[in-house]
KERO-31684 format. One record per residue: x, z, y of N, C-alpha, C, O, CB in turn; residue in three letters. Coordinates in steps of 0.02 Angstrom, whole numbers, padded with zeros to 5 digits, always signed. Glycine has a CB too. Layout:
# KERO-31684
XZYXZYXZYXZYXZYALA;...
# end
This chain:
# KERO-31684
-07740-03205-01279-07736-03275-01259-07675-03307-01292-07626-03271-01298-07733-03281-01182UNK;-07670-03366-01312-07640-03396-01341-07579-03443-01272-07592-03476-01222-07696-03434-01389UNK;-07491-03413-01317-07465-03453-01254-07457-03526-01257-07460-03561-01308-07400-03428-01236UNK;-07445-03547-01192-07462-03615-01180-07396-03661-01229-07340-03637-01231-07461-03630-01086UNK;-07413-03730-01270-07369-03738-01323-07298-03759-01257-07318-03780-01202-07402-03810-01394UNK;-07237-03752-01266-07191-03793-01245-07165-03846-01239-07133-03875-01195-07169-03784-01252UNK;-07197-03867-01331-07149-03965-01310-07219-03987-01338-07268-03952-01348-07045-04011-01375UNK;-07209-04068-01351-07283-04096-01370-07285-04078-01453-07336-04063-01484-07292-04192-01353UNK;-07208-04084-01484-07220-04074-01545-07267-03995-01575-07306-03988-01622-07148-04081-01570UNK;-07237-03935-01513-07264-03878-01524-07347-03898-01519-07382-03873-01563-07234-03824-01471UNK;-07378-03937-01476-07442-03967-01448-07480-03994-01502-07535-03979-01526-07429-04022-01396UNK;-07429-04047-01519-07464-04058-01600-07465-04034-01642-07513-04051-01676-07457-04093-01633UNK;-07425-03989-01672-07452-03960-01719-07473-03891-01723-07467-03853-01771-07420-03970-01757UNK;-07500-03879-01660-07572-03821-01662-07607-03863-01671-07638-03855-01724-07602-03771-01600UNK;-07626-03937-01630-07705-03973-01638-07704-03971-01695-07745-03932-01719-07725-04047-01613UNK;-07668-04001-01736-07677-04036-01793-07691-03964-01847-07727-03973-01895-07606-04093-01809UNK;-07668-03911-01838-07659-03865-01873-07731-03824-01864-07756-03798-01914-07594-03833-01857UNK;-07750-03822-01826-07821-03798-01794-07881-03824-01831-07926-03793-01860-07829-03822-01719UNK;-07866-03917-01818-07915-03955-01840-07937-03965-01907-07992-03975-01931-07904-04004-01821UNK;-07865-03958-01937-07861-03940-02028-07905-03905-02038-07953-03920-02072-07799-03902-02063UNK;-07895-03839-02004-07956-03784-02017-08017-03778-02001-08059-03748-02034-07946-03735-01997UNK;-08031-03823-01918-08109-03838-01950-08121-03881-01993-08158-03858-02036-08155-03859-01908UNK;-08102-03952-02006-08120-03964-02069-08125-03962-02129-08151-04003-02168-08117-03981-02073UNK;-08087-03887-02144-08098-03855-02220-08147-03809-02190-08199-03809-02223-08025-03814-02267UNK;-08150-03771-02141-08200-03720-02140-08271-03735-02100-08319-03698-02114-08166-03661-02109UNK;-08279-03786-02054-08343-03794-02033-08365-03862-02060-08424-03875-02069-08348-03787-01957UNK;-08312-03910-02073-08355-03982-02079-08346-03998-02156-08371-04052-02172-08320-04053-02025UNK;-08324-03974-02192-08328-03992-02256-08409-04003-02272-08452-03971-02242-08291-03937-02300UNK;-08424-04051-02322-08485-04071-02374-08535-04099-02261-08586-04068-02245-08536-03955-02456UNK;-08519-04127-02234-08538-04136-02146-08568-04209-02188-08533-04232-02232-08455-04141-02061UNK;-08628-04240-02172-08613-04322-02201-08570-04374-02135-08556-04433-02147-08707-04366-02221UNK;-08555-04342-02070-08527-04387-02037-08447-04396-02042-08414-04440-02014-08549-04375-01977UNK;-08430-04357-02072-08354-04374-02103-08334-04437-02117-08375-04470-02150-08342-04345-02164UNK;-08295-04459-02104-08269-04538-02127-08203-04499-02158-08156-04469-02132-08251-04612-02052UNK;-08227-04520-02245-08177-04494-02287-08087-04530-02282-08037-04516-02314-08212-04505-02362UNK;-08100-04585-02222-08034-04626-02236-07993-04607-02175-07943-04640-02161-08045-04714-02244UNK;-08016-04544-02130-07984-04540-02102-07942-04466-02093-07965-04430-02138-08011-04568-02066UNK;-07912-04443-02070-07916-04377-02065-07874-04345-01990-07873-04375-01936-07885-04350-02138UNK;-07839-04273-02005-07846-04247-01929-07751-04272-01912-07699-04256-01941-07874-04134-01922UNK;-07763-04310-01859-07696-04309-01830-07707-04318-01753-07753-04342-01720-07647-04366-01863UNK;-07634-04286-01732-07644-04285-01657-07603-04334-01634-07543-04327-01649-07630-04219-01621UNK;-07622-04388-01596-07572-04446-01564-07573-04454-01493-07617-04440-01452-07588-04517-01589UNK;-07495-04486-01483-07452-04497-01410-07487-04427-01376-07542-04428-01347-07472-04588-01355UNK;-07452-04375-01384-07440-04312-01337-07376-04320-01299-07318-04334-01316-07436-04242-01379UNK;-07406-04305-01241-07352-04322-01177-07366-04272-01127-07422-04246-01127-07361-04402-01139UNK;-07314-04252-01074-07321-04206-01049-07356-04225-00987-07320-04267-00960-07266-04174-01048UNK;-07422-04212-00942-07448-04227-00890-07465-04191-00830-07520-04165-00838-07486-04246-00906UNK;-07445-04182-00785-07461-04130-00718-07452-04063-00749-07487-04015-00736-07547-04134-00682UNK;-07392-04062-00800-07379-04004-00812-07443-03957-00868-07469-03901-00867-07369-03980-00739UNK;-07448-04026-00918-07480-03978-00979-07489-04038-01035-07466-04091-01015-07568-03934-00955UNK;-07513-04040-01091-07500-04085-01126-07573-04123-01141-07630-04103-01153-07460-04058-01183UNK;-07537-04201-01131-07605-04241-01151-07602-04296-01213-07548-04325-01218-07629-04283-01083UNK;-07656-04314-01262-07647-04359-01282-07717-04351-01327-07763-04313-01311-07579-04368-01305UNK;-07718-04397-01392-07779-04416-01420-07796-04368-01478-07750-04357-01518-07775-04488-01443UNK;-07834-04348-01486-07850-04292-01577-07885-04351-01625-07943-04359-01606-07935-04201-01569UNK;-07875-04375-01656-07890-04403-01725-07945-04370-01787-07922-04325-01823-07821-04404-01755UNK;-07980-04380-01792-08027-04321-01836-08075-04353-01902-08091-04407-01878-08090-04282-01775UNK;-08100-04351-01955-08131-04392-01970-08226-04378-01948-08278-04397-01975-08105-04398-02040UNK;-08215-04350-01905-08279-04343-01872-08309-04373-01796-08365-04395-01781-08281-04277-01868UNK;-08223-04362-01745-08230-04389-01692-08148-04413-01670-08099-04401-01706-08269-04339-01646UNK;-08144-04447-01606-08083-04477-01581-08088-04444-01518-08137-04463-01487-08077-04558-01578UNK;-08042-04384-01479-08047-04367-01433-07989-04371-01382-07936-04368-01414-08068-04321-01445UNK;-07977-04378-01317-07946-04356-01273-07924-04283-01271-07969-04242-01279-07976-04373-01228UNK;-07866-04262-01262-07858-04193-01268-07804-04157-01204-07758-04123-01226-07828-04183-01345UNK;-07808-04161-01162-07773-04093-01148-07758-04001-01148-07784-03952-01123-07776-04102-01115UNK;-07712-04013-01184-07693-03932-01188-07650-03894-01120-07620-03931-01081-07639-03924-01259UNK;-07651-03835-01112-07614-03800-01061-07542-03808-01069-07516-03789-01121-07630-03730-01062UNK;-07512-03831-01029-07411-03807-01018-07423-03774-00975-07472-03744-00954-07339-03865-00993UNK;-07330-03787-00949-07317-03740-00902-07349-03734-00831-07343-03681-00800-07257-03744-00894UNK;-07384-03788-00804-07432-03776-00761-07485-03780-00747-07525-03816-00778-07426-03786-00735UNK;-07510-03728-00671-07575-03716-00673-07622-03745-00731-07638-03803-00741-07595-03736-00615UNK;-07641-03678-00772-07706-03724-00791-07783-03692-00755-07803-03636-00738-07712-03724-00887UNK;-07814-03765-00756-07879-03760-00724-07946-03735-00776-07984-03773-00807-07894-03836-00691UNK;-07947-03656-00776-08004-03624-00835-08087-03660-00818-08114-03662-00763-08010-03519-00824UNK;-08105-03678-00863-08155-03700-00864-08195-03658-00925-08158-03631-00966-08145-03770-00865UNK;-08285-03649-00939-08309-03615-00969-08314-03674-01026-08313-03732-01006-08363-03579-00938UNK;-08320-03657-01104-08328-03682-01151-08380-03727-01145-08428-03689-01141-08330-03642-01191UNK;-08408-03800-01141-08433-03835-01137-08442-03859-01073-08477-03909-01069-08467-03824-01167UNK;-08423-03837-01025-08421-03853-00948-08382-03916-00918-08322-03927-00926-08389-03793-00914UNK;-08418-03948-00890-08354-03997-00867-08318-03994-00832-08311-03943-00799-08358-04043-00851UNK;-08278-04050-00824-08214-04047-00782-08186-04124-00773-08188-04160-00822-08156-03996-00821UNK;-08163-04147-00717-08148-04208-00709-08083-04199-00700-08057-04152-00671-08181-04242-00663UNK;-08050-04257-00731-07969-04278-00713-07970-04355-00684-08005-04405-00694-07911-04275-00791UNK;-07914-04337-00644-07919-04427-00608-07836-04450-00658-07786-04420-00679-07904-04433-00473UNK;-07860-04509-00659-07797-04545-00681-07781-04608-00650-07821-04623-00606-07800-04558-00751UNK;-07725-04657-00663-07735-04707-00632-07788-04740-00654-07828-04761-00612-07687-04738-00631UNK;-07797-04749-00708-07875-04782-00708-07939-04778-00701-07985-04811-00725-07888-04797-00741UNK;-07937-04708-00646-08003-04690-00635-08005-04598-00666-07957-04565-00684-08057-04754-00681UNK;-08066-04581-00664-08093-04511-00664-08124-04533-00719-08160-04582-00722-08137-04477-00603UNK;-08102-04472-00789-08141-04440-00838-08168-04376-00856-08136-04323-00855-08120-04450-00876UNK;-08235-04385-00875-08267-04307-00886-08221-04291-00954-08208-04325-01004-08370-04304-00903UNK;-08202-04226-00935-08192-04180-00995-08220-04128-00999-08225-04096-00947-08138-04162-01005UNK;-08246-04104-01053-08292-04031-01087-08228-03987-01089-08172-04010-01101-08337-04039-01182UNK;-08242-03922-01077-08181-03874-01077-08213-03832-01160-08273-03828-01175-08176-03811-00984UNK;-08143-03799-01212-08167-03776-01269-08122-03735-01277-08084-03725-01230-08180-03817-01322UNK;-08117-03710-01321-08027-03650-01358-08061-03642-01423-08121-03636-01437-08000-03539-01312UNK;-08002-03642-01463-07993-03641-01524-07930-03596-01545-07871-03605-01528-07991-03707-01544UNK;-07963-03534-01599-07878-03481-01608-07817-03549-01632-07822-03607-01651-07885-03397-01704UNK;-07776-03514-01621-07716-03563-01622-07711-03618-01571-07671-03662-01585-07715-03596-01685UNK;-07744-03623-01515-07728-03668-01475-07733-03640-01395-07700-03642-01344-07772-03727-01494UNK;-07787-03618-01415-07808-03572-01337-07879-03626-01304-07921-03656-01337-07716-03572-01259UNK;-07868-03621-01220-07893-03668-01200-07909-03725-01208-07892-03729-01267-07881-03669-01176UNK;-07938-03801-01188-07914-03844-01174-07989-03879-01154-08042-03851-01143-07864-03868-01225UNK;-07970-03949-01154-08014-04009-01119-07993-04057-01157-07935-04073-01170-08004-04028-01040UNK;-08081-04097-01186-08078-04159-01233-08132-04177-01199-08176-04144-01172-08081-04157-01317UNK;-08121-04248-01204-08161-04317-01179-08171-04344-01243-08123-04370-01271-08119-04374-01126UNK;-08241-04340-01277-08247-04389-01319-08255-04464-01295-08283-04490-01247-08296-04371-01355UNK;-08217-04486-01348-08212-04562-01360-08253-04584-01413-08287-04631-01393-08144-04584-01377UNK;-08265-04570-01476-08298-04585-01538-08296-04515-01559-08255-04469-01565-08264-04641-01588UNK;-08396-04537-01571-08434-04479-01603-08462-04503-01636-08487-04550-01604-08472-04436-01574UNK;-08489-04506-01715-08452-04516-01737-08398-04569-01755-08396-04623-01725-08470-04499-01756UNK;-08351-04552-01808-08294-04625-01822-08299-04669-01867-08258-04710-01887-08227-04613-01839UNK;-08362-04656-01884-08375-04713-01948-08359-04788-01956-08346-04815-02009-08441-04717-01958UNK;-08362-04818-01899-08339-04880-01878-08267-04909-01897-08251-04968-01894-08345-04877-01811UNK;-08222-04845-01918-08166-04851-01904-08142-04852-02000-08149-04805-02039-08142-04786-01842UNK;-08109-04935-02018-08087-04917-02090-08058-04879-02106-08080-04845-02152-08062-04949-02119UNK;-07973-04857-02070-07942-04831-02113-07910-04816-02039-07917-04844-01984-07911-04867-02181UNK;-07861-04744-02065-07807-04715-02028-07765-04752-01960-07763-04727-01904-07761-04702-02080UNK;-07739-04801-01976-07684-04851-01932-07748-04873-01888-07737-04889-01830-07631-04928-01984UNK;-07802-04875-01908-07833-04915-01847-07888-04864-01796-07916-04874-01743-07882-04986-01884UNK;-07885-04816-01835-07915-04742-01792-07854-04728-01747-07862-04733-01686-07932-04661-01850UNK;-07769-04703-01779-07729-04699-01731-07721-04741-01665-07725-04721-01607-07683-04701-01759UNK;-07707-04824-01696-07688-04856-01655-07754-04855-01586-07738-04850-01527-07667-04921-01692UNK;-07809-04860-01604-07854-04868-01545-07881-04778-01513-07933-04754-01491-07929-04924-01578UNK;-07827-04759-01525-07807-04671-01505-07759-04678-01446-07765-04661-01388-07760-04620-01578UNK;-07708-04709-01478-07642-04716-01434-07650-04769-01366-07632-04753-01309-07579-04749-01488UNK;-07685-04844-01386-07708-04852-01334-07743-04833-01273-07732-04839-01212-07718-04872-01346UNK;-07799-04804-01319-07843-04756-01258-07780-04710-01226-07767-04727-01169-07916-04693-01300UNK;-07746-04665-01247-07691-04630-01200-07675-04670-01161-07690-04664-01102-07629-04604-01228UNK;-07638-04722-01186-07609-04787-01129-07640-04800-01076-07615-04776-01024-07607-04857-01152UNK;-07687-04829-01073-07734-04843-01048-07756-04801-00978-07779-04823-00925-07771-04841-01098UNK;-07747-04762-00991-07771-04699-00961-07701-04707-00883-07699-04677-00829-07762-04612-01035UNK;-07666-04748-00905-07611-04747-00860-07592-04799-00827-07544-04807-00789-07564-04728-00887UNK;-07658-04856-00858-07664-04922-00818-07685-04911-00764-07726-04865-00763-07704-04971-00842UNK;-07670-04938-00708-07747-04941-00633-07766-05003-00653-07821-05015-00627-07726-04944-00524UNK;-07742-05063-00696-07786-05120-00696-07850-05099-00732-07894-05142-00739-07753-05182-00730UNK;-07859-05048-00751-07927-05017-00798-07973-04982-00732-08028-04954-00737-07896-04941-00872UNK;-07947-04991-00689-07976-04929-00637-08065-04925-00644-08091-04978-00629-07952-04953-00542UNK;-08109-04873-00663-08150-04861-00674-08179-04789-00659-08143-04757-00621-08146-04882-00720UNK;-08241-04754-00680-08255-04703-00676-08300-04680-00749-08361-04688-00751-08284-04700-00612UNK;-08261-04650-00806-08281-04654-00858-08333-04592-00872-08311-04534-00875-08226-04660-00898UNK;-08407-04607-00880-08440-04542-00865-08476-04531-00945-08518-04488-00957-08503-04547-00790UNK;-08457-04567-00980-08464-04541-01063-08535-04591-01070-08558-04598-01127-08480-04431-01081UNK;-08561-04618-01024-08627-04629-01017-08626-04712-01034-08583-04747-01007-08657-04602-00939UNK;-08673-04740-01080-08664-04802-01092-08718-04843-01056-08748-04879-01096-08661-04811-01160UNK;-08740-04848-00990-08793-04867-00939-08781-04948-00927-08721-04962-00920-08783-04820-00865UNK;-08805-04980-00925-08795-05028-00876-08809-05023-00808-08814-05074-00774-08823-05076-00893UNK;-08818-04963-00782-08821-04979-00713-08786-04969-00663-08805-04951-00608-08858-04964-00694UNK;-08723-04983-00683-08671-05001-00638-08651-04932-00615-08596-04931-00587-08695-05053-00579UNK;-08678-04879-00619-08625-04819-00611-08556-04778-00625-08523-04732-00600-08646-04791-00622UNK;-08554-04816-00673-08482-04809-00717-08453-04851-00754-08488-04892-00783-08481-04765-00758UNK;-08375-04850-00765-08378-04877-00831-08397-04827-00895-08385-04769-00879-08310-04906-00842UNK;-08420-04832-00953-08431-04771-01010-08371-04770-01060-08393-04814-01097-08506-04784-01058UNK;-08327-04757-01081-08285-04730-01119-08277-04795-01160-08234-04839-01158-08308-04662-01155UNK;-08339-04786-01200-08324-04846-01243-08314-04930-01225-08289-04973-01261-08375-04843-01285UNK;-08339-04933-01166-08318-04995-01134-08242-05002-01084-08218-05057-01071-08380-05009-01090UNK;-08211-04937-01060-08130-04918-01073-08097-04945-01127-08052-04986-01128-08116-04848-01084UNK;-08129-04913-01178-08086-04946-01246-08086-05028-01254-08038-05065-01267-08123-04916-01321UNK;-08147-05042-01243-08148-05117-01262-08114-05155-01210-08086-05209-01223-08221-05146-01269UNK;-08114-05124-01141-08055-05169-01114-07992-05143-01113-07941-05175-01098-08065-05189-01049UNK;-07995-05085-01128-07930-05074-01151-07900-05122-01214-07846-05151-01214-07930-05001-01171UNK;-07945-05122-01264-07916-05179-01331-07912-05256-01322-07880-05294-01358-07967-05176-01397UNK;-07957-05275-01258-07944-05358-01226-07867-05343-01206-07815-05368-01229-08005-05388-01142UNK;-07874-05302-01164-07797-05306-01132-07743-05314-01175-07693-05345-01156-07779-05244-01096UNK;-07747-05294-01223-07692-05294-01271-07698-05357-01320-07655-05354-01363-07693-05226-01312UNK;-07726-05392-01324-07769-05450-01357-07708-05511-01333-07717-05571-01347-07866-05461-01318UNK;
# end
């Protein structure tokens, strides 16, 4: 088992170091790649005692928590798991990757094609972290894009997450 990283910088650069490697070793010649972007990990911060923040990819934009120093809650590789925040409860899929160990991602963007270039994949990365720490967002983000009033879905987080900042 892989130990839990210590600071966020240790945090980021397993993600980022991990992610390098699937995208030389599983997603290379992928057509959903968005060649303008690539793998970085943004605003890692330390949360209930483990580290959270956004993965950057040119495939997807995820939510990430990794294990620190406390409890972590094992979950089976694709299994969910909910976290409450102030702005509500998000599903996260539980995964591990060598060099990282455990962890839990909430996709945000699958794929990122939408997205021109780098600064604007980060920046609407870092917000979503933010965000996550509003209660004026208060919602229940179930990945699900419904209109029927059961949730908010992720991607409509973001969009009021980006009014808010507007």
């Amino acid at each position: 088992m892989t130990e839990p990283a210590r600071s966020a910088a240790e945090a980021t650069e397993r993600l980022e170091t991990a992610f390098c490697r699937i995208l030389d070793e599983r997603m290379a010649g992928i057509p959903i790649l968005n060649p303008a972007l690539s793998v970085e990990a943004v605003a890692l911060r330390e949360w209930q005692g483990h580290w959270l923040g956004a993965l950057v990819t040119p495939w997807f934009i995820n939510l990430m928590i990794l294990p620190g120093s406390g409890a972590w809650r094992a979950v089976a590789d694709r299994d969910s798991v909910w976290h409450a925040f102030p702005s509500g409860r998000f599903e996260f899929i539980g995964g591990s990757e060598p060099g990282i160990g455990p962890y839990h991602a909430c996709s945000l963007f699958s794929p990122v094609l939408e997205f021109a270039d780098q600064e604007t994949a980060r920046e609407t990365a870092r917000v979503a972290v933010e965000s996550l720490f509003d209660p004026g967002m208060l919602g229940e983000a179930t990945g699900h894009e419904s209109g029927d009033g059961s949730g908010m879905s992720r991607r409509d987080f973001l969009r009021g997450a980006s009014a808010t900042r507007s």
